[in-house]
C-alpha positions as CSV (number, residue, x, y, z in Angstrom):
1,X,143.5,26.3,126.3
2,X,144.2,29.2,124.3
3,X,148.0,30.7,124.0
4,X,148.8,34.4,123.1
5,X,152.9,35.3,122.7
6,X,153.3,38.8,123.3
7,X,157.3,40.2,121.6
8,X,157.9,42.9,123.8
9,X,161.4,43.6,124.7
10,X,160.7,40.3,127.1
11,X,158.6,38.0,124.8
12,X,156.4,35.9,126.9
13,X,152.9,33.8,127.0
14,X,149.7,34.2,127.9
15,X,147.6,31.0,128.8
16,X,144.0,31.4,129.0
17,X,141.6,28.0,130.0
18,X,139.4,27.1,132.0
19,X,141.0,24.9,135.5
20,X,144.1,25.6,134.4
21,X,145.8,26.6,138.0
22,X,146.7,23.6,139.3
23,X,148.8,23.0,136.4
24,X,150.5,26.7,137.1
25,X,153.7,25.1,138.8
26,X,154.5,23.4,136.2
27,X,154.3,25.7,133.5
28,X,156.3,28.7,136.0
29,X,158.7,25.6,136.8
30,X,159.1,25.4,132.6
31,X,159.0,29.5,131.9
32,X,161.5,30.7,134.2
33,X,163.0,27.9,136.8
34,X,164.8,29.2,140.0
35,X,164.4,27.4,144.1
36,X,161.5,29.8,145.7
37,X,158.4,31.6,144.7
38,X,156.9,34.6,146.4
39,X,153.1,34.4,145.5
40,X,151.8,38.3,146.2
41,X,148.5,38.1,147.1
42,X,145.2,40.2,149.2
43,X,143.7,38.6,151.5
44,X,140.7,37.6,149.9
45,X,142.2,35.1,147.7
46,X,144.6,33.9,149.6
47,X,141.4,32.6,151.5
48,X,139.7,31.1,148.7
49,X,143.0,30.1,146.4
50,X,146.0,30.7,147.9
51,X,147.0,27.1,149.1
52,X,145.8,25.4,145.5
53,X,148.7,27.6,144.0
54,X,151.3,26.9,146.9
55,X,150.4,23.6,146.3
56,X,151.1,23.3,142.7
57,X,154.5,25.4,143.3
58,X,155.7,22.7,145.7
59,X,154.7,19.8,143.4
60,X,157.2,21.3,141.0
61,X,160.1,21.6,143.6
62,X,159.5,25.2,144.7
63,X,159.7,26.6,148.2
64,X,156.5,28.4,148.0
65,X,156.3,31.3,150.8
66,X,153.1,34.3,150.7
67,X,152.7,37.7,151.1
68,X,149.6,38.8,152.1
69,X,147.9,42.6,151.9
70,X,144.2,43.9,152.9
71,X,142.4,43.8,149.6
72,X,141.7,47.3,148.2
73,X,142.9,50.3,146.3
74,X,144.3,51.7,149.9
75,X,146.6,49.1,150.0
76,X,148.0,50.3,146.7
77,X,150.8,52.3,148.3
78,X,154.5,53.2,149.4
79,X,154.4,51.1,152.6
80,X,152.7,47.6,151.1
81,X,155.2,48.0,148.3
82,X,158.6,48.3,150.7
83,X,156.7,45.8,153.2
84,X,156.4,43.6,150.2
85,X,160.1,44.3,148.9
86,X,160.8,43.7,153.1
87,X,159.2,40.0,152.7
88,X,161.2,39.3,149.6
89,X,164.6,39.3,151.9
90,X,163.4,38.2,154.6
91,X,162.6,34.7,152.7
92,X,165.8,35.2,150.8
93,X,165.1,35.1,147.8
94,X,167.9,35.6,144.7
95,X,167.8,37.3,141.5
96,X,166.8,33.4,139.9
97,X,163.8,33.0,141.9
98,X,160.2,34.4,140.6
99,X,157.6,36.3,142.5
100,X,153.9,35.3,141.2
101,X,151.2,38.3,141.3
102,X,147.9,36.4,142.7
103,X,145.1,38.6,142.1
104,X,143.6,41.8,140.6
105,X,144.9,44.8,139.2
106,X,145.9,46.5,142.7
107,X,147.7,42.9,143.7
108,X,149.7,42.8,139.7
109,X,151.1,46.6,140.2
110,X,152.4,46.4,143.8
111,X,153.8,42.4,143.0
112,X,155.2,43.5,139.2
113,X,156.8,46.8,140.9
114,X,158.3,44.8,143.6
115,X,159.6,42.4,141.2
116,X,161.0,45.4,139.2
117,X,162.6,46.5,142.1
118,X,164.0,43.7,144.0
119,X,167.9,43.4,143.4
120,X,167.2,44.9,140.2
121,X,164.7,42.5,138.6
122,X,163.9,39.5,139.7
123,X,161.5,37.1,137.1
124,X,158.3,37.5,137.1
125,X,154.6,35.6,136.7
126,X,150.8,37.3,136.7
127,X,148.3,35.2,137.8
128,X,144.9,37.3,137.2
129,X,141.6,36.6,139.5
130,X,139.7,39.4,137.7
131,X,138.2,40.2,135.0
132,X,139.6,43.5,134.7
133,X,143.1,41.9,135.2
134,X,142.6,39.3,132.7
135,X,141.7,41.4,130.0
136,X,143.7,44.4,130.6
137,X,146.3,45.0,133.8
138,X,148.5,41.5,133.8
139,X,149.5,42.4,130.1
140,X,152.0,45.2,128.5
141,X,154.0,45.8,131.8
142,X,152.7,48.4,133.3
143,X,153.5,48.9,137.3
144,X,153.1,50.4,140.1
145,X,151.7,52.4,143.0
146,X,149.5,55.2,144.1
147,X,151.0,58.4,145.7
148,X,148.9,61.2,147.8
149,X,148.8,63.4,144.7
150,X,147.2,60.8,142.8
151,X,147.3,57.4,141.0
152,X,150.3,55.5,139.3
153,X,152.3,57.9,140.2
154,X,155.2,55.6,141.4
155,X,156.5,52.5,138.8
156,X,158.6,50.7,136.4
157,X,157.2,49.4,132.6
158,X,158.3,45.8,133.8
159,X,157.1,43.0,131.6
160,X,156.2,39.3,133.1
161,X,157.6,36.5,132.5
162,X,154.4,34.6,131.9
163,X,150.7,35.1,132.5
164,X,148.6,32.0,133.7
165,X,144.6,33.2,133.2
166,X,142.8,30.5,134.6
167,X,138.9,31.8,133.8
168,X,137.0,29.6,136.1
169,X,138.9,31.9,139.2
170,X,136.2,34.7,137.8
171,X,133.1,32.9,139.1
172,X,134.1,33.6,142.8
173,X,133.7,37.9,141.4
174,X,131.1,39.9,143.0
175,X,128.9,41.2,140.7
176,X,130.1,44.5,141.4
177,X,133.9,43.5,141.0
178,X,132.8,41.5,137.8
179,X,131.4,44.9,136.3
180,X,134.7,47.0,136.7
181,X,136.3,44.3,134.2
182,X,133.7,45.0,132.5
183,X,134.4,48.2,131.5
184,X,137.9,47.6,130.6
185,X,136.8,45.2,127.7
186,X,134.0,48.1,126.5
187,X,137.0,50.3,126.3
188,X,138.7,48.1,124.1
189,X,136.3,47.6,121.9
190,X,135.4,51.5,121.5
191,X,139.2,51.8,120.7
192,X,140.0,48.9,118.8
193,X,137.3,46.5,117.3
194,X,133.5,47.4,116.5
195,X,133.0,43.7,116.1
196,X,133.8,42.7,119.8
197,X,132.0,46.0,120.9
198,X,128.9,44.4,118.8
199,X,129.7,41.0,120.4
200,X,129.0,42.6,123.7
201,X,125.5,42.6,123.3
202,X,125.5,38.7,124.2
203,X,126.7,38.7,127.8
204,X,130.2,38.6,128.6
205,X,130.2,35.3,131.3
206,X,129.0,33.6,128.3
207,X,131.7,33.8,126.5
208,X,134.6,34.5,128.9
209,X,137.8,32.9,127.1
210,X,136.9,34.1,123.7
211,X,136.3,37.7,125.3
212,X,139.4,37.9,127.4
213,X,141.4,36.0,124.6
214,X,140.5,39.3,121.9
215,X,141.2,41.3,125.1
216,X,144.9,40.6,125.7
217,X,145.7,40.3,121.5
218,X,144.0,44.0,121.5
219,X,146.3,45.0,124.2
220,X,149.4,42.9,122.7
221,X,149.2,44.9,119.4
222,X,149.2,48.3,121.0
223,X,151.9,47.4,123.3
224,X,154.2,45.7,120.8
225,X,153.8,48.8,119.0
226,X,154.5,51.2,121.7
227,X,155.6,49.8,124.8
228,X,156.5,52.5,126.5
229,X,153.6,54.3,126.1
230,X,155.1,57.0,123.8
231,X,152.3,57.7,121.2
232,X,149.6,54.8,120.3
233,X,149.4,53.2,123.8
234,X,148.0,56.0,125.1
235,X,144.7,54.7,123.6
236,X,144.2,52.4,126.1
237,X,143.9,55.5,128.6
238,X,140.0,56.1,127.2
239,X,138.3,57.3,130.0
240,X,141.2,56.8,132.2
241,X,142.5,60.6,132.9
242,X,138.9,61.8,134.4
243,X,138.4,58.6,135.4
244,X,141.3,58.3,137.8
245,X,140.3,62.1,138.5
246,X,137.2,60.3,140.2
247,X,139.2,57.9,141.8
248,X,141.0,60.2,143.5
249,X,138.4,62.7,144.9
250,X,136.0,59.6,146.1
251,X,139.2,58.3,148.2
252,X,139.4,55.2,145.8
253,X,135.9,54.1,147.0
254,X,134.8,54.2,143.6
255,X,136.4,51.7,142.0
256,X,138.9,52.0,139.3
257,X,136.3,50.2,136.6
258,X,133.5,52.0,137.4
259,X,135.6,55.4,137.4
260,X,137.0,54.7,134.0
261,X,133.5,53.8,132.9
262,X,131.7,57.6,133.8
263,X,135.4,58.9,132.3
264,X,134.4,57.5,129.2
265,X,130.9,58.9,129.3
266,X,132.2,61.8,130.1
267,X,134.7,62.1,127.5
268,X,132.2,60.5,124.9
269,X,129.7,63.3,125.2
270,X,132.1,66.2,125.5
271,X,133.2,64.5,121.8
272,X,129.9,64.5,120.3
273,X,130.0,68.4,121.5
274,X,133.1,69.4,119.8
275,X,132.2,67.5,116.9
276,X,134.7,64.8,117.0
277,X,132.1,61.7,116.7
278,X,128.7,61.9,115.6
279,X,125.7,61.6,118.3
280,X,125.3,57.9,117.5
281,X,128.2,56.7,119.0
282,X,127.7,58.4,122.1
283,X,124.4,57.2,122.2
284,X,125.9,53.1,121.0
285,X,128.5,53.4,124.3
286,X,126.1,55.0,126.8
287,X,123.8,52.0,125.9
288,X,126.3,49.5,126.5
289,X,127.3,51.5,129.5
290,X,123.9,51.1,130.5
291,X,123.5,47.1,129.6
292,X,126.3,46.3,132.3
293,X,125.0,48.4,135.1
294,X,128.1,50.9,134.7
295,X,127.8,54.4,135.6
296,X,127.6,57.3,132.6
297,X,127.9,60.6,134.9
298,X,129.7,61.7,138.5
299,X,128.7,63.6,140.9
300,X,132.0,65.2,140.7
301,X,132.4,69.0,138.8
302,X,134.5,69.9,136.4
303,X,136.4,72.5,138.5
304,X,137.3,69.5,141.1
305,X,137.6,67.1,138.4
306,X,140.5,69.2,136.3
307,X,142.2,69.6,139.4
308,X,142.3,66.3,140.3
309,X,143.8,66.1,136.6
310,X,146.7,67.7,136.7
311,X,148.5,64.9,139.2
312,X,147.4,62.5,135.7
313,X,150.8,60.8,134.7
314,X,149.7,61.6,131.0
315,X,150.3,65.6,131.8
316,X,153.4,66.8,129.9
317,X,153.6,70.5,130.7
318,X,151.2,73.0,129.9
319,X,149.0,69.9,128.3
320,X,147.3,67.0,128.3
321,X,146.3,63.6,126.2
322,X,143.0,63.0,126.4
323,X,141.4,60.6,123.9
324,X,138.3,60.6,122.3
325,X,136.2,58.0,120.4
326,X,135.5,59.0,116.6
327,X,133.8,56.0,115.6
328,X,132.9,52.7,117.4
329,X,136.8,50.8,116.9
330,X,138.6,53.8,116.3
331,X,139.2,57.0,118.7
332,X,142.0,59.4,118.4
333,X,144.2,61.5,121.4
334,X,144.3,65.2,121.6
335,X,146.4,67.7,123.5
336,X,144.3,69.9,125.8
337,X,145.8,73.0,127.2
338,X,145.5,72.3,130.9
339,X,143.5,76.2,130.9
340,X,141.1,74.2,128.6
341,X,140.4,71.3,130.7
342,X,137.4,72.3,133.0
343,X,136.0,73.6,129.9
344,X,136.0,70.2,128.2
345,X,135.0,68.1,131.1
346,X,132.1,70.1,131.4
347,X,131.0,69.7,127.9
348,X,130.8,66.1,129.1
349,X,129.0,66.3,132.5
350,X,125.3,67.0,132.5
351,X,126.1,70.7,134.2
352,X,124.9,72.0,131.1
């Protein structure tokens, strides 16, 4: 088992091994104490997991009690977040007590954002059960929920208290689900490190712990460095502000990896075009694109795409940050005039 300590303005662990959940009571029951424990968790793995971690919370003297939400995206809203928040009071529990996010990404925000909310902060474990939220959405904080106008729009920056990454929980993944995780660790490596971009070549499931363990110290640096998302964190949104663009106009039936994946495509070519990167790095992330099955276009166009846009949480006024790769390991944000942004998401579709 590998451990990662993230110094954040709450500094807290990351476990990452393999059959480590049934040892999570014990290691919540050490982290933050308190009587009860509200695991958050989708339906789908409350089915397959859901009593394992009850049962390990009540071996450690917890009352264990679950909220469960239809898996998805469209559960990523206002009224799962104050049914959740409902639940919480319902099964009285105090400001000592812990709520556990069990699950993705979409299970992490609404749990974390609940936990932010409840009587003011309440403490806090992630639990991840995907790839994605191994490697990218249970560490640095970030919560939330989607609004009408768009994605994340609603949240707190609420840090856990612990994160318990059991990898053997990733073999029940579709292939699909797998995939948007995928991405996520592609990003990193565009942004951060050539040599686990390079490393990508060998498959990922064979060499889940040492993948996911780079992941989260890639996304500890950036987040011990900005936090609150000031300046350098916005790095990790490569790909992210046309790529929750797509999310939004498909209804969030294209999925939030695959989304980010044509974003960075997208983004990538319209680069090479305004000669920020040279060709060959386009053509180095298209092929990795390409060697996990992840999409490198949209059907979307860039008129409906920038105005989908504009409801991006990264928007400050008149503007934009949008970030672009220079090299493999290193890419750089730029402000784009909001009457520029059509004009540079078409430089990275293939409308040309």
């Amino acid at each position: 088992m590998k451990t990662i300590t993230v110094n954040t303005s709450k500094s807290y662990d990351v476990l990452i091994g393999a059959g480590i959940l049934d040892e999570a009571g014990t290691f919540i029951r050490q982290t933050v104490g308190g009587q009860a424990a509200a695991i958050v968790t989708d339906d789908n793995v409350a089915a397959l997991y859901g009593n394992r971690l009850a049962e390990t919370l009540e071996k450690s003297d917890y009352r264990a009690v679950q909220y469960v939400f239809p898996h998805g995206e469209a559960s990523k809203n206002a009224e799962t977040f104050i049914s959740a928040l409902n639940f919480l009071a319902e099964n009285k529990l105090s400001r000592t007590d812990v709520v556990v996010a069990f699950g993705g990404g979409v299970t992490g925000d609404i749990a974390g954002f609940a936990a932010a909310c409840y009587m003011r902060g309440v403490r806090f474990v992630q639990i991840p059960t995907t790839l994605l939220a191994a490697v990218d959405s249970s560490v640095g904080g970030k919560t939330g929920i989607d609004l009408a106008a768009g994605k994340n729009l609603a949240g707190a920056f609420y840090q856990p208290d612990a994160v318990i990454c059991d990898v053997s929980l990733l073999s029940s993944l579709t292939p699909d689900v797998f995939r948007d995780g995928c991405a996520e660790v592609i990003k990193h490596g565009v942004i951060a490190d050539r040599v686990l971009f390079e490393s990508l070549k060998t498959p990922i499931n064979t060499q889940l712990e040492a993948v996911i363990a780079r992941n989260v110290e890639i996304k500890r640096d950036i987040v011990v460095e900005d936090e609150f998302e000031t300046g350098p964190r916005k790095l990790l949104n490569f790909g992210h502000t046309v790529g929750h663009a797509i999310e939004l106009l498909s209804d969030y039936h294209i999925t939030h990896g695959h989304a980010v994946a044509a974003g960075m495509a997208v983004v990538t070519r319209a680069a090479v075009r305004m000669d920020m990167c040279e060709a060959h790095c386009s053509c180095d992330i298209l092929d990795m694109l390409r060697r996990y099955e992840l999409p490198e276009n949209t059907k979307y166009k860039a008129d409906d795409l920038a105005r989908a846009c504009l409801s991006d949480k990264k928007r400050d006024g008149d503007s934009i940050t949008m970030v672009f790769p220079a090299e493999i390991g290193r890419c750089v944000r730029k402000e784009i005039p909001i009457h520029e942004l059509e004009k540079v998401i078409r430089l990275g579709l293939e409308e040309l």
